[in-house]
C-alpha positions in Angstrom: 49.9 -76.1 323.7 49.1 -76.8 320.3 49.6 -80.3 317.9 51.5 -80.0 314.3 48.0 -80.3 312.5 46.6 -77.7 314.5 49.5 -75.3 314.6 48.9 -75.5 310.4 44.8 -75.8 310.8 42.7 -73.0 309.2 41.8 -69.9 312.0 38.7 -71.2 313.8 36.7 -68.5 312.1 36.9 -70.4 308.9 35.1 -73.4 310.9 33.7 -75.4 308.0 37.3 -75.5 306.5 38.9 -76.6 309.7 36.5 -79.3 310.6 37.0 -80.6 306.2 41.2 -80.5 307.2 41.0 -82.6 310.9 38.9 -84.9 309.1 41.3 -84.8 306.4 44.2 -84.8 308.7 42.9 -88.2 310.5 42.1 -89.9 307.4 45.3 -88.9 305.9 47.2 -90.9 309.3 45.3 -94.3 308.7 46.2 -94.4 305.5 49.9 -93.7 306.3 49.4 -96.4 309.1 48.0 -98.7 306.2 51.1 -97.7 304.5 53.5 -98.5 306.7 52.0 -101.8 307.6 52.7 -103.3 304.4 56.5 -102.3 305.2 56.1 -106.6 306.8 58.4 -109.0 307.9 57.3 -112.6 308.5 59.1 -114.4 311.7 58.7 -117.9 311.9 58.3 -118.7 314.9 55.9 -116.1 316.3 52.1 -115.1 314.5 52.8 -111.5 315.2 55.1 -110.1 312.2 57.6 -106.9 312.2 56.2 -104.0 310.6 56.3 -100.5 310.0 52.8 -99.3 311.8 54.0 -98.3 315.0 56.3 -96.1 313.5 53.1 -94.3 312.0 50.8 -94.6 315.0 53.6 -92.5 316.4 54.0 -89.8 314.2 49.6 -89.9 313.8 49.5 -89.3 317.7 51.9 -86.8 318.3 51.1 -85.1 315.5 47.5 -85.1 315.1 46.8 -84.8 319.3 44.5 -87.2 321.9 41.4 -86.4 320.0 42.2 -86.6 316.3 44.9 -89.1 316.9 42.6 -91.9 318.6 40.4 -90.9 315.8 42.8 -91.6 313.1 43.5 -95.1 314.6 39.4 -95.6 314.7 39.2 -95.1 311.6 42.4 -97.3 310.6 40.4 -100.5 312.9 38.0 -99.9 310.9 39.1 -99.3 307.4 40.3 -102.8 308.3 37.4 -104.6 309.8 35.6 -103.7 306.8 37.6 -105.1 304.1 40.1 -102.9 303.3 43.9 -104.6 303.2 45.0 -102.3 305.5 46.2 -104.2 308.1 49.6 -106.0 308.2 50.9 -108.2 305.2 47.6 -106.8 303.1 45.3 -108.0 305.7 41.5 -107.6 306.6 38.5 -108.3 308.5 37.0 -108.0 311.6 37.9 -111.0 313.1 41.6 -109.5 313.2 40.3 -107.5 316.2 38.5 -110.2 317.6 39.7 -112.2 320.9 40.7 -114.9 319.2 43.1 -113.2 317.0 46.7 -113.0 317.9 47.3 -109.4 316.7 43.8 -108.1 318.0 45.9 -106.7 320.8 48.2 -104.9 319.3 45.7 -103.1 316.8 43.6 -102.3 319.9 46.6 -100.8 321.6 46.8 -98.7 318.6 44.1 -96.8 319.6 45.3 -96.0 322.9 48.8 -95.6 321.9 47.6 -92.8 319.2 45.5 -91.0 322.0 48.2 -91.1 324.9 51.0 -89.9 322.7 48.6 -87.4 321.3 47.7 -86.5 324.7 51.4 -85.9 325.9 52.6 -84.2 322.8 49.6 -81.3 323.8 51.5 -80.8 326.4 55.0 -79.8 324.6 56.1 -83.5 325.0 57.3 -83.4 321.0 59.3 -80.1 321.0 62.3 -81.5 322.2 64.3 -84.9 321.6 64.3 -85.9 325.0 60.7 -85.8 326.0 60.1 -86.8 322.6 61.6 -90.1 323.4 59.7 -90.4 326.5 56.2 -90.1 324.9 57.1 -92.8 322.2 58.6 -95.4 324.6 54.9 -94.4 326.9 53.1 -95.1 323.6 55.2 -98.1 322.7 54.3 -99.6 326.3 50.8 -99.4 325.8 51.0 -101.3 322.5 52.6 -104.0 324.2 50.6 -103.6 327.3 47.6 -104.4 325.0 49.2 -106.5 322.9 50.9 -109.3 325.0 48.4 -110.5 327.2 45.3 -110.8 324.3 48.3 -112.7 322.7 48.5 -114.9 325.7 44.8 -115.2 325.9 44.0 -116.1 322.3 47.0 -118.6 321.6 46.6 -120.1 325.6 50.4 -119.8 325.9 52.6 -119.4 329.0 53.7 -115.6 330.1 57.5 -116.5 329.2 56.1 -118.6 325.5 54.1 -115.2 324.8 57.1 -113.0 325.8 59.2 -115.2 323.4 56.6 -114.2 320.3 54.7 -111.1 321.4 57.8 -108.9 322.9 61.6 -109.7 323.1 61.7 -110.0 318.8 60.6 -106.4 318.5 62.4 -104.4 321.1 65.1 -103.2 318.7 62.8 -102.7 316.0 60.6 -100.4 317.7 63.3 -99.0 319.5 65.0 -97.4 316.1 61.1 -96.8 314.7 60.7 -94.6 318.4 63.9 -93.0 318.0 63.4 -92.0 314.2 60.0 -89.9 315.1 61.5 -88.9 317.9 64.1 -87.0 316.4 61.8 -86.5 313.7 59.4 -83.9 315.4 61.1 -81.2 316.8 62.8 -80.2 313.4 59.7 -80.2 312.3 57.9 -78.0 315.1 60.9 -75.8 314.2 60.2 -75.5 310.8 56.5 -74.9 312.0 57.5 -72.3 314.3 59.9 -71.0 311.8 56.9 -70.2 309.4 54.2 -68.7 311.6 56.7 -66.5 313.6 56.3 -68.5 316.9 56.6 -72.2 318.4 53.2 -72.6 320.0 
């Protein structure tokens, strides 16, 4: 099956012209990652803030595929790591993605997130609400997956302590931000599939 970005790509005989749009298409989701970032809420009692990037690194992956997708988030990292206020609250540097940082994690799991719900959304994951959900609560578990224990390791904190600041305040959160692109891509493979004649 095909992604959104590919289903609207230039025929493969103009191949110049659809390598310049992927390109395009993965720079396009890192900025719209670095967007949504800066949507930032500050809890005090946890170094990890609320923002809006997972919602992004959702819609990037399913949208973009495994290969694109985990490109995209590359090239967020490193947008990032290079200078760029990109990351969350305006931030940058490499050190962010560095074991000592409490977010490293999370940006990391970015990565995999982007490539995994790419991966599933090739295979028709993202045409219906349902499986929809499934691939962004899969990609939402890797982000934590990543996320919590480099948390543990780079503040030395308990399992419960780095539950308390790296999970339990952002279930709901993420919950509505999975739910929202969920919902969000079959209308859009409709209108997709509307235009070209066919769904795939």
């Amino acid at each position: 099956m095909s992604t959104l970005a590919l289903a609207l790509a230039p025929s493969r005989e103009r191949a110049r012209v659809r390598v310049a749009y992927q390109v395009a298409c993965a720079f396009a989701g890192s900025v719209l990652v670095a967007g949504l970032a800066q949507v930032s809420v500050k809890l005090p009692f946890t170094p990890v803030p609320i923002t809006g990037q997972t919602l992004g690194v959702l819609l990037v992956g399913a949208a973009l595929g495994p290969g694109l997708g985990a490109l995209s988030m590359g090239l967020y990292l490193l947008e990032g790591a290079i200078g760029l206020p990109f990351y969350a609250e305006g931030r940058a540097g490499l050190d962010l993605l560095g074991l000592g940082s409490a977010t490293g994690g999370y940006l990391w799991g970015f990565l995999l997130a982007g490539a995994l719900v790419g991966w599933l959304s090739r295979r028709g994951w993202d045409r219906s609400v349902r499986s929809s959900i499934g691939a962004m609560l899969l990609g939402n578990v890797v982000i934590y997956a990543a996320g919590v224990p480099w948390l543990l390791a780079a503040l030395d904190v308990p399992l419960a302590k780095g539950l308390e600041w790296g999970l339990y305040p952002f279930v709901i959160g993420d919950t509505i931000k999975l739910l929202l692109a969920a919902s969000l891509l079959p209308g859009i493979w409709r209108i997709v599939g509307h235009h070209s004649g066919q769904v795939d």
